[in-house]
C-alpha positions in Angstrom: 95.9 -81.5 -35.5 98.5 -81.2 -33.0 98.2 -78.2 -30.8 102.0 -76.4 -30.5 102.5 -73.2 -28.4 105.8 -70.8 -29.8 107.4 -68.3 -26.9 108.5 -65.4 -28.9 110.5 -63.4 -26.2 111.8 -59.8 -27.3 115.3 -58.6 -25.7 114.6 -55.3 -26.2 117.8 -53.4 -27.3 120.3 -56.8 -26.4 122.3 -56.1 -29.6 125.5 -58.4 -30.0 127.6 -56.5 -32.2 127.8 -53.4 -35.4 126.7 -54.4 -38.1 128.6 -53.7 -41.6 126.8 -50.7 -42.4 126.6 -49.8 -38.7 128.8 -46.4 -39.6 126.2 -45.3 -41.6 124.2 -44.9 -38.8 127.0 -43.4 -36.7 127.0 -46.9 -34.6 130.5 -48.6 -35.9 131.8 -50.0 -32.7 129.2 -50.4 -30.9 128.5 -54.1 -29.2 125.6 -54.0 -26.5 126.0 -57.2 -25.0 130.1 -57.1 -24.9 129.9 -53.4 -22.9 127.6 -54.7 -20.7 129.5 -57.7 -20.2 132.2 -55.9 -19.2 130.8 -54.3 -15.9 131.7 -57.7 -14.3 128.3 -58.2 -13.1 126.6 -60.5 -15.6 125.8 -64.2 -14.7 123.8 -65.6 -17.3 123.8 -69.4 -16.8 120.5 -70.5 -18.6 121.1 -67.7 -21.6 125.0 -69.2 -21.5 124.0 -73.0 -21.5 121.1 -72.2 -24.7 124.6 -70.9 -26.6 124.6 -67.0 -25.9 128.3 -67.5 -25.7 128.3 -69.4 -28.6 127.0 -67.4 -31.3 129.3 -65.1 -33.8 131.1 -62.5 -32.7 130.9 -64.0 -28.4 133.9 -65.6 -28.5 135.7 -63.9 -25.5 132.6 -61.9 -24.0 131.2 -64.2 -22.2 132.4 -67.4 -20.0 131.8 -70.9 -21.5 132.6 -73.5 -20.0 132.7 -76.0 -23.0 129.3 -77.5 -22.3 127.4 -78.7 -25.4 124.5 -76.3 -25.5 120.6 -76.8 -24.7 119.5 -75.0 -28.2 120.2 -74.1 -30.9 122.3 -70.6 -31.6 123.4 -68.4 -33.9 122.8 -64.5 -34.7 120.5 -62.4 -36.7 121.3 -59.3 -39.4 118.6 -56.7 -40.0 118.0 -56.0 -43.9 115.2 -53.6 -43.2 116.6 -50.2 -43.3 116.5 -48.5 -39.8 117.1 -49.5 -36.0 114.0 -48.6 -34.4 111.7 -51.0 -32.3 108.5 -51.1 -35.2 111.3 -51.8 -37.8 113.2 -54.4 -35.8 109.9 -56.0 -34.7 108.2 -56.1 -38.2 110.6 -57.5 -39.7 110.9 -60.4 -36.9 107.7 -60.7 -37.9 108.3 -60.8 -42.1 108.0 -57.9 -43.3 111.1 -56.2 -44.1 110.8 -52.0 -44.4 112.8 -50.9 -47.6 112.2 -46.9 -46.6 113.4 -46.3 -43.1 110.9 -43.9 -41.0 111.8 -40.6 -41.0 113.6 -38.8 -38.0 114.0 -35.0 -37.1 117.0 -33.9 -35.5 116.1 -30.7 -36.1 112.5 -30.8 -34.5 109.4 -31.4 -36.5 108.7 -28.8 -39.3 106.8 -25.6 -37.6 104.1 -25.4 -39.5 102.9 -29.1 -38.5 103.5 -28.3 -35.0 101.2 -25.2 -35.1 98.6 -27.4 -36.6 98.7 -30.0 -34.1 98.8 -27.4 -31.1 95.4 -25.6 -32.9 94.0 -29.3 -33.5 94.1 -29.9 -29.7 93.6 -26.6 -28.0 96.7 -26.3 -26.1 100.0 -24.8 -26.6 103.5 -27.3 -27.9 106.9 -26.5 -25.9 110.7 -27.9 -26.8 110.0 -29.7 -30.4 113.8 -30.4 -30.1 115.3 -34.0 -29.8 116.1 -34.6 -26.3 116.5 -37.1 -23.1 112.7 -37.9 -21.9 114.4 -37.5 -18.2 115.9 -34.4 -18.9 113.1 -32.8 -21.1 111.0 -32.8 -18.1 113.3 -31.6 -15.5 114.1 -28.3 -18.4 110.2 -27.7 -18.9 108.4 -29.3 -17.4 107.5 -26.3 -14.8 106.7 -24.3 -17.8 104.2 -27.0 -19.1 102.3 -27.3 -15.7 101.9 -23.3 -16.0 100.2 -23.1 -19.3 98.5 -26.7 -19.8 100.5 -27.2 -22.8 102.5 -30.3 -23.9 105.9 -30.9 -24.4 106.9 -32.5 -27.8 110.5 -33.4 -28.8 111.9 -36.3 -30.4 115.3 -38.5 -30.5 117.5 -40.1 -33.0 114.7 -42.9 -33.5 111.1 -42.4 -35.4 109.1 -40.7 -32.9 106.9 -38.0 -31.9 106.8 -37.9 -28.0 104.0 -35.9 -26.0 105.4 -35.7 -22.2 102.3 -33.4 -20.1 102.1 -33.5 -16.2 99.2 -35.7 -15.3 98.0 -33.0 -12.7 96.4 -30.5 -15.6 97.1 -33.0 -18.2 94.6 -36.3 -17.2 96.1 -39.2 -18.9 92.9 -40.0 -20.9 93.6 -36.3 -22.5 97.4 -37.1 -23.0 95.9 -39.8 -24.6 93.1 -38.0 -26.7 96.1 -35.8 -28.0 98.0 -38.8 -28.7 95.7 -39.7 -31.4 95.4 -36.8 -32.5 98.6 -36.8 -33.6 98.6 -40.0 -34.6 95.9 -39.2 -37.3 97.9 -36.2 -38.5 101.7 -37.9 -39.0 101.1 -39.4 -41.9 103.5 -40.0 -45.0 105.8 -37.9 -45.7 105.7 -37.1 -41.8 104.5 -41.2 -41.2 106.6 -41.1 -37.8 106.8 -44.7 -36.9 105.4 -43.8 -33.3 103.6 -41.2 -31.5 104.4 -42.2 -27.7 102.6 -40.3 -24.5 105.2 -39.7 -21.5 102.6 -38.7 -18.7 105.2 -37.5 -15.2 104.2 -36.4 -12.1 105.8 -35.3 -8.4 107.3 -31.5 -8.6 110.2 -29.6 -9.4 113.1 -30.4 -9.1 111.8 -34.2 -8.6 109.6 -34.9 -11.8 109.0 -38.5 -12.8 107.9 -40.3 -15.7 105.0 -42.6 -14.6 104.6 -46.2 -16.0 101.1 -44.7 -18.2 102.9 -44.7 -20.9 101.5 -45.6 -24.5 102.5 -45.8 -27.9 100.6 -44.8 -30.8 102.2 -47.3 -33.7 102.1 -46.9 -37.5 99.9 -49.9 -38.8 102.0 -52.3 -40.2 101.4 -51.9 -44.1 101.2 -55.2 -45.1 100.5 -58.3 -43.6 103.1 -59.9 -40.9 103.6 -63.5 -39.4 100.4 -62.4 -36.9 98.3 -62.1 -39.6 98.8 -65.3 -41.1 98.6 -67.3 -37.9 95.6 -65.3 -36.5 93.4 -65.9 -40.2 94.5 -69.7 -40.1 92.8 -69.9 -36.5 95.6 -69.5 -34.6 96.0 -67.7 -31.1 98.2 -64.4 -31.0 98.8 -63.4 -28.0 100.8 -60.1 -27.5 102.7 -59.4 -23.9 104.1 -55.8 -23.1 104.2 -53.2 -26.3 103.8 -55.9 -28.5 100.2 -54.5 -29.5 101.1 -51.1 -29.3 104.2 -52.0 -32.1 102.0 -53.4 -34.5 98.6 -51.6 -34.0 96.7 -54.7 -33.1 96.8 -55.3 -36.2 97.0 -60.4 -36.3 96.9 -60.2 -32.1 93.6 -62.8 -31.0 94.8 -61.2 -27.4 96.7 -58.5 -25.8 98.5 -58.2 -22.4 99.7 -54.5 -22.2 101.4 -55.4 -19.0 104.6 -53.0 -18.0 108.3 -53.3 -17.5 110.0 -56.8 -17.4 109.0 -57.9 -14.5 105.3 -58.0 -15.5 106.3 -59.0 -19.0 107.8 -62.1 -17.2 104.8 -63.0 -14.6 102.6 -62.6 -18.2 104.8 -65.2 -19.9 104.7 -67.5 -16.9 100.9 -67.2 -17.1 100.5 -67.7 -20.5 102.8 -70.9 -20.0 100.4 -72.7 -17.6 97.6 -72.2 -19.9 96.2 -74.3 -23.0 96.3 -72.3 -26.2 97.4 -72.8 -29.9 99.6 -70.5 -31.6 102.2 -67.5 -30.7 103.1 -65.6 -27.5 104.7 -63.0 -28.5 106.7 -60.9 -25.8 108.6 -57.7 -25.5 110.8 -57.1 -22.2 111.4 -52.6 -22.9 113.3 -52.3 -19.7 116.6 -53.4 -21.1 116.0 -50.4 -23.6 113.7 -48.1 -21.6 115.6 -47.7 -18.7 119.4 -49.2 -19.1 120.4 -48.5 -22.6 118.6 -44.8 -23.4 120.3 -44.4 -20.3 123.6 -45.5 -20.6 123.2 -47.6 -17.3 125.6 -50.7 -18.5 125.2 -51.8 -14.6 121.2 -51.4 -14.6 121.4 -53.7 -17.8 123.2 -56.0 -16.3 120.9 -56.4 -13.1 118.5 -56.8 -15.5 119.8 -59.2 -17.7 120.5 -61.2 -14.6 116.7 -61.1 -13.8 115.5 -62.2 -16.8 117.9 -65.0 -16.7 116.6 -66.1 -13.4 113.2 -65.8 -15.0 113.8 -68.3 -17.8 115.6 -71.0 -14.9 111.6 -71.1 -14.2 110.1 -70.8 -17.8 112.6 -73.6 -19.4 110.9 -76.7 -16.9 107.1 -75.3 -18.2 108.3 -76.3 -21.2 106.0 -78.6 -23.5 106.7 -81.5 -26.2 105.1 -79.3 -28.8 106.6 -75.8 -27.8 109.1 -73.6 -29.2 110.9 -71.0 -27.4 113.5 -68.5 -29.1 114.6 -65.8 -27.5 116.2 -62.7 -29.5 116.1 -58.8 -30.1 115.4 -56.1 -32.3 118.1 -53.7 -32.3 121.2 -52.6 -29.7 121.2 -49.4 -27.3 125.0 -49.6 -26.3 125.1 -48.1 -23.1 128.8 -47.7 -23.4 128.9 -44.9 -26.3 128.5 -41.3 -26.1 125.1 -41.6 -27.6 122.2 -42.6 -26.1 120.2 -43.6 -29.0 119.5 -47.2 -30.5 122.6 -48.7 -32.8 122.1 -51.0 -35.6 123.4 -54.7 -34.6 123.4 -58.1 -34.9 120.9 -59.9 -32.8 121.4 -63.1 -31.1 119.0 -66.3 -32.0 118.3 -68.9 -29.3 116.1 -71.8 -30.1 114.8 -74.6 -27.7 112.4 -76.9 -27.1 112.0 -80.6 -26.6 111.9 -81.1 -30.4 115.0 -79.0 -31.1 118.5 -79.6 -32.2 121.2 -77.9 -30.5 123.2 -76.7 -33.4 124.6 -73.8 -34.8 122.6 -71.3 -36.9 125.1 -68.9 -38.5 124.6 -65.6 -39.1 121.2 -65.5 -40.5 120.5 -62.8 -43.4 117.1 -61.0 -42.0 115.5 -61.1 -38.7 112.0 -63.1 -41.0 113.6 -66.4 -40.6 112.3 -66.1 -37.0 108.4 -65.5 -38.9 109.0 -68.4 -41.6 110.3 -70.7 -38.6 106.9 -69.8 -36.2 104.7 -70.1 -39.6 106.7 -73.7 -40.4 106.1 -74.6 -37.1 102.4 -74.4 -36.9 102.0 -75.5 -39.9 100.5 -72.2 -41.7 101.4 -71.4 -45.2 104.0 -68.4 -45.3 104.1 -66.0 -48.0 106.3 -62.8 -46.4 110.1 -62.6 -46.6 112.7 -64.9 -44.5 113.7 -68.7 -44.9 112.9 -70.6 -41.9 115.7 -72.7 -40.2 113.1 -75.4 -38.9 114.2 -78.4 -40.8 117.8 -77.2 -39.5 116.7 -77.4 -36.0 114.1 -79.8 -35.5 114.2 -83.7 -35.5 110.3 -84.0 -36.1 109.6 -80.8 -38.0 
């Protein structure tokens, strides 16, 4: 049996445009990849050549310079319903989420909150949605005084526990991470509970990189489960494990930021293994788009371009690389929450045609392609695009 290695690599947040029923979300208009294009600052020659600039809706946003392209290219709609990273991610990986997870604008119902404060032993400030930078800056005094822990929430499915790690220890932020975990369940099945340890004093509060998300299983079986059972390594880089519980990886890297999402990669492409490496890069969503940094996205944009002049070469006869996202952060809007969008497909390999893809229906092509790929029977939703792409599939 031939041994094939598939790069999976997660733009976090690197949206390419509304979808139709982005005004339903309160996101019509909004085009990640096109406001951060037009900062002036993006050079994206390796992204560009595998047809970024080719796909729907980039006519005009970025430069091409009429090249025939390395891959193959083409765009991505979401059918799940939400815009959330365990949505987006799950359904990249076949399974598509009919109910979205549900949100709290107006803070989480008080009589859950008082049952997770007596559950742990400590006191709950805020339970408002709010920015993770300025939620500490606004109580984060207050938190240190009484040992408590600050929970609030966004626009997205989440249930975030910020605590200062000098009289909260991170294995405690932890402890009541799970906690909460354990008690969100359906109708409050929050699609993550995510620990924001900071540190450093007042006014000057930071977030440290100890963060850690608490994931909703997956409730039925993805594209990591089918590989995995059929013998086939999973390897998850970044929050890939935290996203789906653990639930089909053979191996996890919980490495942070892009940067050590990158080196990860590099590492996993000098080495022998069989099967999918799955990456997510959170800084482009982490730090630029919650933000509303268009600049900051595009430095980093430019960096992970850079870091795929030196992954393209590693390269094997048998691998496949395709590089997308999972939802858009337009750093451009007033709001500072994820928007629902297209995401861009980019396909290569030595094997690999480099024509266009359309605008495919559901992110689960990508899992039907990796299943067709290694040859592992797929049952989930999505129609893979291999025999559109590949001259020995």
């Amino acid at each position: 049996m031939i041994k094939r290695r598939t790069f999976l690599l997660v733009m976090d947040s690197v949206g390419v445009g509304a979808l139709p029923d982005a005004g339903a979300y309160g996101d019509e208009g909004s085009f990640t990849l096109r406001s951060v294009a037009q900062t002036g600052r993006l050079h994206l020659p390796h992204l560009c050549a595998l047809g970024l600039s080719r796909i729907p809706g980039m006519q005009g946003v970025l430069p091409d310079d009429g090249a025939q392209p390395r891959g193959a290219y083409g765009r991505m709609a979401e059918r799940s319903r939400g815009k959330d990273t365990a949505t987006g991610h799950w359904e990249l990986a076949g399974l598509v989420s009919d109910t979205a997870f549900p949100t709290y604008p107006d803070g989480f119902p008080p009589a859950l909150i008082q049952a997770f404060s007596e559950a742990v032993g400590r006191p709950v400030l805020c339970n408002r949605p709010y920015s993770g930078t300025e939620v500490i800056r606004d109580y984060g005094r207050e938190q240190m005084a009484c040992e408590g822990l600050i929970v609030y929430t966004s626009a997205d499915s989440v249930f975030q526990i910020a605590a200062h790690t000098d009289v909260v220890p991170l294995g405690e932020l932890y402890r009541c991470c799970m906690v909460a975990r354990e008690m969100l369940k359906p109708p409050h099945g929050v699609g993550r509970v995510i620990a924001r340890p900071f540190s450093g004093t007042y006014p000057d509060f930071v977030r440290t990189p100890d963060r850690r998300d608490f994931a909703l299983p997956p409730p039925s079986d993805t594209v990591n489960d089918l590989l995995s059972r059929a013998g086939r390594d999973v390897i998850g880089v970044g929050k890939i494990g935290d996203i789906f519980a653990q639930r089909g990886l053979t191996r996890s890297l919980p490495v942070h930021g892009n940067a050590d999402c990158c080196a990860a990669t590099l590492q996993m492409a000098g080495e022998d293994f069989d099967g999918l490496c799955f990456v997510n890069l959170v800084d482009f969503d982490m730090l630029y788009g919650h933000r509303n940094d268009a600049e900051g996205y595009a430095a980093a944009l430019n960096a992970f371009d850079d870091f795929l002049g030196g992954l393209l070469p590693m390269m094997r006869q048998d691998d496949l690389l395709i590089v997308t996202a999972d939802h858009g952060c337009d750093p451009a809007t007033p709001s500072t929450d994820h928007s629902r969008e297209y995401v861009p497909l980019l396909v290569y390999g030595q094997k690999i045609n480099a024509v266009p893809l359309g605008t495919r229906t559901t992110f689960a092509d990508v899992a039907a392609t990796v299943a067709a790929w290694h040859g592992v029977p797929y049952t989930l939703a999505g129609t893979s695009f291999l025999q559109e792409v590949c001259h020995d599939a």
